[in-house]
N, CA, C and O of each residue as an XYZ file, in Angstrom:
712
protein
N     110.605    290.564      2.839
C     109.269    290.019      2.869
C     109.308    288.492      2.798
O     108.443    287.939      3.477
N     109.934    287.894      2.280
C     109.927    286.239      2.258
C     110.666    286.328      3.688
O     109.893    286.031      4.599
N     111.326    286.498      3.905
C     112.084    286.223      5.544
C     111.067    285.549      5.869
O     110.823    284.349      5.993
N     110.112    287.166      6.076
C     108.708    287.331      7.036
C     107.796    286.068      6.824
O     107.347    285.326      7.697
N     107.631    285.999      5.512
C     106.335    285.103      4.788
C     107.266    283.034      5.325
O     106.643    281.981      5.455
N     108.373    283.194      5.437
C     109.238    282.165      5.595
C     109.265    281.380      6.865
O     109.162    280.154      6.904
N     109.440    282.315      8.102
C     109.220    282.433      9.374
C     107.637    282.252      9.550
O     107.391    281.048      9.631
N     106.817    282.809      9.611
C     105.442    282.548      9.589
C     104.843    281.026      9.262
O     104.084    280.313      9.919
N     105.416    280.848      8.139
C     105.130    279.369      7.681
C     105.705    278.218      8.366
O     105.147    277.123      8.441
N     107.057    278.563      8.956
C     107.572    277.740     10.471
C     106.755    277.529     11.269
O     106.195    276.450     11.468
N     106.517    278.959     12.058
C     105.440    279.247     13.306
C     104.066    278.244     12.862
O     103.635    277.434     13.682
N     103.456    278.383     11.534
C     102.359    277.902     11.716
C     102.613    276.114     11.726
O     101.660    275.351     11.888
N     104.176    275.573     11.510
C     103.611    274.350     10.875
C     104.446    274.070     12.633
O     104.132    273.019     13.191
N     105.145    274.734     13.157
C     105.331    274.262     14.391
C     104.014    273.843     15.581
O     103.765    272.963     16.405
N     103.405    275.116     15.034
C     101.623    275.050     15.662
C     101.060    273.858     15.230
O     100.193    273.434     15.994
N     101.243    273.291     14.404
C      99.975    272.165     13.861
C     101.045    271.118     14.917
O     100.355    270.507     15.732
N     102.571    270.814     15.042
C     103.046    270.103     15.007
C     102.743    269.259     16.855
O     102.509    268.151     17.339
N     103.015    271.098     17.417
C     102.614    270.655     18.670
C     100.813    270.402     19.204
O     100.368    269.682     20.098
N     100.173    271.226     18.335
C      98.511    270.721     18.167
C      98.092    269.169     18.131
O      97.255    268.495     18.731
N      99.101    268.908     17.109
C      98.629    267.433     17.048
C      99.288    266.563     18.435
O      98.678    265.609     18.920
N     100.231    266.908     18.822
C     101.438    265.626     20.265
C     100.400    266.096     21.145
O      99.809    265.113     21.590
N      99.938    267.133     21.574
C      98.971    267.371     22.667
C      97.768    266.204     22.819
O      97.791    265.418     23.766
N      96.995    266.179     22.065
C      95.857    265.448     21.900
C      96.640    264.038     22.531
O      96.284    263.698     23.659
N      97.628    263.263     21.880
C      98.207    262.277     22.062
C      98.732    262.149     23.728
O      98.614    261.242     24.552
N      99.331    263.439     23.781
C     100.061    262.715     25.231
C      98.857    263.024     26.326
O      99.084    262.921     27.531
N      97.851    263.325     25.928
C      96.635    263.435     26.999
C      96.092    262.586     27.115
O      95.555    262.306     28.186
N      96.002    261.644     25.775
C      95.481    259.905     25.545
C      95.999    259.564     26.075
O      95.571    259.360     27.211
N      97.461    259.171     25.731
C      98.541    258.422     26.989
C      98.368    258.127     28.077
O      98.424    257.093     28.743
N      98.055    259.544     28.290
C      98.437    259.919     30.537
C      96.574    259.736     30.784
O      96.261    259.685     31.974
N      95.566    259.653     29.916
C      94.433    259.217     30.144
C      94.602    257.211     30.502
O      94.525    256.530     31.524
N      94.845    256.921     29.098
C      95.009    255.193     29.153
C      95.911    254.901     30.510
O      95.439    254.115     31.332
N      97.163    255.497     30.759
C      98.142    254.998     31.880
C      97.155    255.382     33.499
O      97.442    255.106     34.664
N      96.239    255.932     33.061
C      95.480    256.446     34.463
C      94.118    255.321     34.781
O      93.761    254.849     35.860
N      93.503    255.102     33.303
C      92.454    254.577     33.348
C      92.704    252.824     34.496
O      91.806    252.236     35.099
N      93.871    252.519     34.446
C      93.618    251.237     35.238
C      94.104    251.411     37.000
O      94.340    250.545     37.843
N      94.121    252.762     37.072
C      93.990    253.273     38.558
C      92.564    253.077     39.295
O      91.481    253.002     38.715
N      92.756    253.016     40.524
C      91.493    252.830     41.184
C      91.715    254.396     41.869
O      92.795    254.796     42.304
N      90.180    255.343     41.858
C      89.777    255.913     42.625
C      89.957    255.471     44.544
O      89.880    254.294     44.898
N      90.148    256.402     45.376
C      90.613    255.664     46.691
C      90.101    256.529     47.717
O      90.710    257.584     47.892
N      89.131    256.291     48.403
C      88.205    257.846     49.328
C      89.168    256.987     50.717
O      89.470    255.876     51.151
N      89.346    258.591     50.976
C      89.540    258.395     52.415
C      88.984    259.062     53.219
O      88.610    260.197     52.925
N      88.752    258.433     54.667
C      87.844    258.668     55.705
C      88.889    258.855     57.052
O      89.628    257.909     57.325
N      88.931    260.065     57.865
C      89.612    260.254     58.752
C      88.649    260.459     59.538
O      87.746    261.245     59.253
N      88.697    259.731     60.737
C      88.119    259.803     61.773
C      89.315    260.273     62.972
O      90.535    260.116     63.024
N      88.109    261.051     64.070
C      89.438    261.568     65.322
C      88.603    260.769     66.590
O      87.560    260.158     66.825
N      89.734    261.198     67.154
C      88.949    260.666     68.634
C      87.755    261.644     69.185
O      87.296    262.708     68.770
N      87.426    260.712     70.432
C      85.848    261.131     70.361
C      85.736    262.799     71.386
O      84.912    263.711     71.464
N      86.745    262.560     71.869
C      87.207    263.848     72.609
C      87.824    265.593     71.774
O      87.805    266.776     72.113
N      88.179    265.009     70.893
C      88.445    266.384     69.358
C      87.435    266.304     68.546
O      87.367    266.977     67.517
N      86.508    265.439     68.938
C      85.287    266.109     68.104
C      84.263    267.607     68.205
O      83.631    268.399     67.507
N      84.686    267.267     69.754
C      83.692    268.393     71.058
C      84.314    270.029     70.436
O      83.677    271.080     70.512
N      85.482    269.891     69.928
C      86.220    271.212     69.363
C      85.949    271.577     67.915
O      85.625    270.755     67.058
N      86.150    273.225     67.659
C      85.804    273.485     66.539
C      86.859    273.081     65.509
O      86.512    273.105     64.328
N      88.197    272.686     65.839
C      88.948    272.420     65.320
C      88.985    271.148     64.743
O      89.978    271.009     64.030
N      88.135    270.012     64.808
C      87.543    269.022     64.402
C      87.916    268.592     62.776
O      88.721    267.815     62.263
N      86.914    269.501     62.284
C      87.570    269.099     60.987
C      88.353    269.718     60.132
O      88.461    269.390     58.951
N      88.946    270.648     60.672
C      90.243    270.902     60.450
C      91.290    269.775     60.288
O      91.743    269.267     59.262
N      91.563    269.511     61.692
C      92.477    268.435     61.801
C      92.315    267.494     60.799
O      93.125    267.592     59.878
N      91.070    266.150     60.683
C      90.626    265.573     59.735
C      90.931    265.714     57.847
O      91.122    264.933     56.915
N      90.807    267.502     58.090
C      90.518    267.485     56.862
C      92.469    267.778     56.136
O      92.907    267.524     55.014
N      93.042    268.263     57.116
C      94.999    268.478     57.449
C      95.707    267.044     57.268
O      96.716    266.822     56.599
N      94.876    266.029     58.089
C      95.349    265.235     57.718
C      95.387    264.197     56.532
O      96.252    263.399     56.173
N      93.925    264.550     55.979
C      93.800    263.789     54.332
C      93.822    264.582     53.644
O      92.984    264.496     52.747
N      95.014    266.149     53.619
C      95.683    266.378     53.179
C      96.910    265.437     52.936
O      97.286    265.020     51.841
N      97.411    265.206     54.039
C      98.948    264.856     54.166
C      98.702    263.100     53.589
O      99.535    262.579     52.849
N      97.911    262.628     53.888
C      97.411    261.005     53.047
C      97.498    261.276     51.406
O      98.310    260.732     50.657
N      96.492    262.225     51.021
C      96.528    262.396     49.320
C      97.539    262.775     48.655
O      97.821    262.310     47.551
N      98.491    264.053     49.510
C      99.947    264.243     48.933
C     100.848    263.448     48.747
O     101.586    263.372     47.765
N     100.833    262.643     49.930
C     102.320    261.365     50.003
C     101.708    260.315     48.917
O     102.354    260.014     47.913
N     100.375    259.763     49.196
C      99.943    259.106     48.141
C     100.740    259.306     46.642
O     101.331    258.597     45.828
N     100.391    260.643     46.805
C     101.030    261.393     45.028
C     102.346    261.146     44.541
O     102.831    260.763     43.477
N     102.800    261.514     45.749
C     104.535    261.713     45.560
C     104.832    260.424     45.681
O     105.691    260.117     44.854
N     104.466    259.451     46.412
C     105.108    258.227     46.500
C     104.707    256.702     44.840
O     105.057    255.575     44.491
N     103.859    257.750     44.458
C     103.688    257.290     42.743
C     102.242    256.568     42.715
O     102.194    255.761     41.787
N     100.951    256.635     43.532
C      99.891    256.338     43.768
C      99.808    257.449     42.225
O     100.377    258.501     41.934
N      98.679    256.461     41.423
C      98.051    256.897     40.258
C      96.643    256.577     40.021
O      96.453    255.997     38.952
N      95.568    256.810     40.763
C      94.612    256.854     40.938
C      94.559    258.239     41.497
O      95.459    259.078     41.530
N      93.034    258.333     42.036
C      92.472    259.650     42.198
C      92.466    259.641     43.877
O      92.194    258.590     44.457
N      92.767    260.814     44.601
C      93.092    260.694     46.261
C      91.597    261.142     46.138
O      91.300    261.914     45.226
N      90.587    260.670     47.059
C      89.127    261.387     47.607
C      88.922    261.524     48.579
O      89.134    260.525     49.267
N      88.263    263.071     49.500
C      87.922    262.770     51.103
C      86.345    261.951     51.186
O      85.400    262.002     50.400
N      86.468    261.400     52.127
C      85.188    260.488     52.361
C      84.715    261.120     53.479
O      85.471    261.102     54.451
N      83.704    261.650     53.589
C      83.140    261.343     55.427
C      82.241    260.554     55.805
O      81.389    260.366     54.936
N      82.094    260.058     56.673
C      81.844    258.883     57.772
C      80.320    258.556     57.175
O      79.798    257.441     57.171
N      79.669    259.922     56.619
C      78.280    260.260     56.639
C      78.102    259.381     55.158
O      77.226    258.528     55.019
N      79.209    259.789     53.955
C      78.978    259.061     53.020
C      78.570    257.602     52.465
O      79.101    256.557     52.840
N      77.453    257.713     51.426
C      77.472    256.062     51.247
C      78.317    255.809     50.897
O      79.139    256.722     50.820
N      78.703    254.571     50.484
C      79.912    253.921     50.111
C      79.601    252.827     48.925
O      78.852    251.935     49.324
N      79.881    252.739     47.994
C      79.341    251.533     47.020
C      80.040    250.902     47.087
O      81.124    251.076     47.644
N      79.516    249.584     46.333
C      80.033    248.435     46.647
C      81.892    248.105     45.987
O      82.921    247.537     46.353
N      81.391    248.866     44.891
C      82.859    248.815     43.952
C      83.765    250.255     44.937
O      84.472    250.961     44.217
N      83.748    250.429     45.637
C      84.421    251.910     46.225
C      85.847    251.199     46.766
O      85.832    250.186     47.466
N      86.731    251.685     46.460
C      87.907    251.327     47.521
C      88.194    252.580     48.266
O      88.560    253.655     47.791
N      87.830    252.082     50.280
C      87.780    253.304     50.927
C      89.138    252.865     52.513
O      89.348    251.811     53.113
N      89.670    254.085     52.637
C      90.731    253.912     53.509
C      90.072    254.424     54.678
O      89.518    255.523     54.644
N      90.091    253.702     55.719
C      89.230    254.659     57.098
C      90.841    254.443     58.117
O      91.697    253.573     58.275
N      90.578    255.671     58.554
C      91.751    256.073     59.102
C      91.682    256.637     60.296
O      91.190    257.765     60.285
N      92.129    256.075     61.688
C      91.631    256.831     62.950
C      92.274    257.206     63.855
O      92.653    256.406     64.711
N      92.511    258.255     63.904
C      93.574    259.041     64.391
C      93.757    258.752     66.043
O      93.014    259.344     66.826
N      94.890    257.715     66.586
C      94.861    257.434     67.686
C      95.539    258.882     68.453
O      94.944    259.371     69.413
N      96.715    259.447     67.978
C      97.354    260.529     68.432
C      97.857    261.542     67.399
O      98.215    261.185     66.277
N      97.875    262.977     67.861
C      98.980    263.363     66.444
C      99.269    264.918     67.265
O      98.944    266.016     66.813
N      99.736    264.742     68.147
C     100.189    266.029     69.075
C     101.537    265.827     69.780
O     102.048    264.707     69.803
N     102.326    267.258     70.556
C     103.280    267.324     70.777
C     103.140    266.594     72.204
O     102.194    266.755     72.976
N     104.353    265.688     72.430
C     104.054    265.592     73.485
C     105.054    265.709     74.992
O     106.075    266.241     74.555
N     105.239    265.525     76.257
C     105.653    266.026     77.281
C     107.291    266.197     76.933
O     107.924    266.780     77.814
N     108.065    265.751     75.730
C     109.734    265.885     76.137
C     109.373    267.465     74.733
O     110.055    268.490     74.736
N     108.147    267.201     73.685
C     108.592    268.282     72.735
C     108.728    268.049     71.780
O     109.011    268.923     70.961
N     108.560    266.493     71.376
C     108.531    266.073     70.150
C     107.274    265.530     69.627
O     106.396    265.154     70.404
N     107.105    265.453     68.066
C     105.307    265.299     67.985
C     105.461    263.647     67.820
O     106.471    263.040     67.463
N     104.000    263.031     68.230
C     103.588    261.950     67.531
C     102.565    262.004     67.373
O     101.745    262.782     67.861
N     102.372    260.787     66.316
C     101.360    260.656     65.292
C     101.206    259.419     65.004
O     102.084    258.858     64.349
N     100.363    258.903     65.313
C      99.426    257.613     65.615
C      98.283    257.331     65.003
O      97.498    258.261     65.186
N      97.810    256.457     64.342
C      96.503    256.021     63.882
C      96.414    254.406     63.306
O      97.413    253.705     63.146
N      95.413    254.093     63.109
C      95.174    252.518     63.085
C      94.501    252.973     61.247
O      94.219    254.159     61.072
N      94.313    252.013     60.080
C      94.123    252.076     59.259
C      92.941    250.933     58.587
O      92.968    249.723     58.809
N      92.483    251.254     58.197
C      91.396    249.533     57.639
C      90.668    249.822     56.198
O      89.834    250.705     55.995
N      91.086    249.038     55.403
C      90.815    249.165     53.861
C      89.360    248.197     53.691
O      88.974    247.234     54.352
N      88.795    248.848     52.599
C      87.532    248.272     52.318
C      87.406    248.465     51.037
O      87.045    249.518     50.511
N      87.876    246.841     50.155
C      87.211    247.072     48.827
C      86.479    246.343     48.575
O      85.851    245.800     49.484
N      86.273    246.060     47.419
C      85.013    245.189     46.284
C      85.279    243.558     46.897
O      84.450    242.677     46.671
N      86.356    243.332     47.577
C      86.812    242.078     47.540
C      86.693    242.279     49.212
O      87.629    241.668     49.727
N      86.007    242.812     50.036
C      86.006    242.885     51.251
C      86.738    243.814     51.754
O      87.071    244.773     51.058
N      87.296    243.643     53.660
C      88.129    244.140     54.173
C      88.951    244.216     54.650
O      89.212    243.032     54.861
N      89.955    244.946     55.202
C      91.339    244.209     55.655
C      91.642    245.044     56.942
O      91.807    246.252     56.773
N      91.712    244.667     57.890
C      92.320    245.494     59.003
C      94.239    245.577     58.471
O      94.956    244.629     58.150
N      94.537    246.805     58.541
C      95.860    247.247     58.132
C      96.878    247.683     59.732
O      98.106    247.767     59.694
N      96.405    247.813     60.475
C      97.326    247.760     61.959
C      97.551    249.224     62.458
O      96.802    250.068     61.969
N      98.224    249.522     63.114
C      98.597    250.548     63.624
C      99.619    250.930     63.183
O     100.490    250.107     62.904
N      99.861    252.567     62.949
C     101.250    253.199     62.156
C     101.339    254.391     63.240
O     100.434    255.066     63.733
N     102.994    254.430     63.482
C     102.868    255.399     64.525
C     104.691    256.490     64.076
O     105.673    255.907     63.615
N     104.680    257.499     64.269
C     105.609    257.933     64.110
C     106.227    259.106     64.810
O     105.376    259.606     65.546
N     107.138    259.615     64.861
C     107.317    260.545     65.894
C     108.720    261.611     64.981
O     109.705    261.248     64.338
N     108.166    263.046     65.346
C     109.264    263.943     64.577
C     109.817    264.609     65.710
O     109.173    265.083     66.646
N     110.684    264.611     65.606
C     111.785    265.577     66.906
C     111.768    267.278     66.525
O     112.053    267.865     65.481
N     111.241    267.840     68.042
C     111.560    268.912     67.106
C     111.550    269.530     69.105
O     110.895    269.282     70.117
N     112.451    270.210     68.796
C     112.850    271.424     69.698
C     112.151    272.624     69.897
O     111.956    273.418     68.977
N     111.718    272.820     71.176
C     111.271    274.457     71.424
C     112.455    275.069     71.036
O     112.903    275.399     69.939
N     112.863    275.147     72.170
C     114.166    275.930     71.725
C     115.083    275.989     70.706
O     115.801    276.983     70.595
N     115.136    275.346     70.179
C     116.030    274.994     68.646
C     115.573    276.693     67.780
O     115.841    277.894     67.751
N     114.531    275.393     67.071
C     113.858    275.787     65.617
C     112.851    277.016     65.793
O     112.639    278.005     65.091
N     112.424    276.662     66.755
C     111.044    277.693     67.519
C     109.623    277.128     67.175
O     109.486    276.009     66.681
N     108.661    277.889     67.437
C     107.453    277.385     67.078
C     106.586    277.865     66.257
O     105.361    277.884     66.386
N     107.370    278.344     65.212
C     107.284    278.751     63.642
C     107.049    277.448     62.972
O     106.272    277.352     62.022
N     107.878    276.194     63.580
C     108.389    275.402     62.312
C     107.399    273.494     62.896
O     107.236    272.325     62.547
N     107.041    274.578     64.036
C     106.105    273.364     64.607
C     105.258    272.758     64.231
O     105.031    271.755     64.908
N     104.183    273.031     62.788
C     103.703    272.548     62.052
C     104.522    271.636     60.523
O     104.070    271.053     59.537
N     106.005    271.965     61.085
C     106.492    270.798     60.075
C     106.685    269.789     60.635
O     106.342    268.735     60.099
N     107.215    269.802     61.725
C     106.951    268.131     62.886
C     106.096    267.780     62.431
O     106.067    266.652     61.939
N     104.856    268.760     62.407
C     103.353    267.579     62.695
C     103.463    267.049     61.174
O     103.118    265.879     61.006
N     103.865    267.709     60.147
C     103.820    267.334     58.857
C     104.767    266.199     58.779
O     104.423    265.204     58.141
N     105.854    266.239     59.325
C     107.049    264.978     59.024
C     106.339    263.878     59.762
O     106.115    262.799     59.213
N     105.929    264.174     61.182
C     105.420    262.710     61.727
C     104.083    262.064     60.896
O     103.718    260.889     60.945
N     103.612    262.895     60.309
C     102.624    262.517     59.793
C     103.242    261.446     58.080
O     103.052    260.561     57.246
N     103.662    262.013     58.367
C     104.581    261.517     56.996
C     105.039    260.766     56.603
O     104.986    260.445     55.416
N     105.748    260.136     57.610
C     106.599    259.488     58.265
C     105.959    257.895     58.263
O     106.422    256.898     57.710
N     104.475    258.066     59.256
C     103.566    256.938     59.479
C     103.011    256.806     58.222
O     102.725    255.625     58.026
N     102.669    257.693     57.057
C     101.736    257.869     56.256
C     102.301    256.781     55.190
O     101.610    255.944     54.609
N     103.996    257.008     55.026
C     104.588    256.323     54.298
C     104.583    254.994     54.541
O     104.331    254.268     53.579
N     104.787    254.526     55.527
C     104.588    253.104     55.725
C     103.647    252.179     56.021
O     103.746    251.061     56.526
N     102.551    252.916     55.563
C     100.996    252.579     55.165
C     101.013    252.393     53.642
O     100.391    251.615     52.919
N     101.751    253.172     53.425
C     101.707    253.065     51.750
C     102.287    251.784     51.115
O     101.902    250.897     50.354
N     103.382    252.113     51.787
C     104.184    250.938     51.264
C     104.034    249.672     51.674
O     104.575    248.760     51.049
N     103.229    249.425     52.855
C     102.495    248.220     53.701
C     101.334    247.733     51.908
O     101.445    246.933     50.978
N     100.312    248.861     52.351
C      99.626    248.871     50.642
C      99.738    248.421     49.665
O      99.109    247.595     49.005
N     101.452    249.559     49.419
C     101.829    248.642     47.488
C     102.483    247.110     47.513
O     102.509    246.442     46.479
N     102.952    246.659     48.639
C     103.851    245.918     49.109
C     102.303    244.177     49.071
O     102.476    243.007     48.729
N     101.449    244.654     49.414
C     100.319    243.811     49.377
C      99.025    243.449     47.846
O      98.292    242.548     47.437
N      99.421    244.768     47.520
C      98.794    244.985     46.319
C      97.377    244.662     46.232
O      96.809    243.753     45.627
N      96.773    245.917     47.215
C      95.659    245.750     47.307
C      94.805    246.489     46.899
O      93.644    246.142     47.118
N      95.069    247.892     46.092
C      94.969    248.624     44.910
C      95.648    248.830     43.902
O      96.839    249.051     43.687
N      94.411    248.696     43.083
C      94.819    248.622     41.385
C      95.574    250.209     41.276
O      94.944    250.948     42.032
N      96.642    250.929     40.630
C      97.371    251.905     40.594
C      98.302    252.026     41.829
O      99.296    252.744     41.723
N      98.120    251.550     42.681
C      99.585    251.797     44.180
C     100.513    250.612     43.654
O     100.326    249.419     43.415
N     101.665    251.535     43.577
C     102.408    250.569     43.672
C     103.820    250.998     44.155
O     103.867    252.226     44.236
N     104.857    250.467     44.464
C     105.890    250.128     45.265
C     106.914    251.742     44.781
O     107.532    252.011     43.751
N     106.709    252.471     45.982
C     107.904    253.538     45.675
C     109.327    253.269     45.225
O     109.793    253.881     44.264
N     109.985    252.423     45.855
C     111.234    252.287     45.666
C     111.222    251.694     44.094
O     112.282    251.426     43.527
């Protein structure tokens, strides 16, 4: 019976022990977040993939692939989709993004093309054109794996927007992968 009564009294003071670090490391990773900027992004397509139902699909695939790399590449702010329709406030930092290309093209390999333009509190910045291209084989790999091209080229360009970004320091939380 003391074993029992012995062990128990562990368990409970282990409980208070990790009860209390919780609260704390949520403060932490709150304060280390709080001087991130929120960051909406706006994908626009060309005016010809609009006419399709696949529209915002694409749009919405590709600020997928913007908010993930964002993540992984150590962006600590909040990724947001924007659409075109949204107001925008004045304090907003918004990425408009316009998809010049992002399909396979005549040899079989994908590219992925778009022009970029940032808009914050401090004005705007035209950011240039990012273009990238993933190799990928019919015959190889097959066309199972053809949506990872579109994911690598996308990726690919996505990254060196980013790092164009942290490299300029033109949001508060982006900063330099390497």
């Amino acid at each position: 019976m003391k074993n029992r009564s012995t062990y128990l009294g562990l368990l409970s003071l282990g409980a208070a022990v990790i009860g209390a670090a919780v609260p704390l490391h949520v403060a932490n990773a709150a304060n280390e977040g709080a001087n991130a900027q929120a960051l909406q992004v706006e994908v626009n397509l060309p005016p010809s993939w609009l006419a399709s139902l696949e529209g915002d699909f694409v749009s919405e695939q590709f600020f997928d692939q913007v908010a993930s790399k964002f993540r992984r590449m150590g962006f600590e702010g909040k990724v947001e989709y924007a659409a075109k329709i949204d107001q925008r406030m004045p304090d907003d930092y918004r990425l408009e993004v316009q998809i010049i290309e992002w399909r396979l093209n005549a040899v079989g390999n994908v590219d992925c093309s778009f022009t970029a333009r940032l808009l914050t509190p401090r004005g705007e910045r035209s950011l240039g054109v990012y273009s990238a291209a993933a190799l990928h084989s019919i015959m190889g790999r097959g066309r199972l794996w053809l949506g990872d091209s579109f994911e690598e080229a996308a990726n690919m360009a996505i990254a060196d927007l980013y790092n164009d970004l942290a490299e300029a320091e033109l949001i508060p939380g982006l900063r330099n992968s390497s």
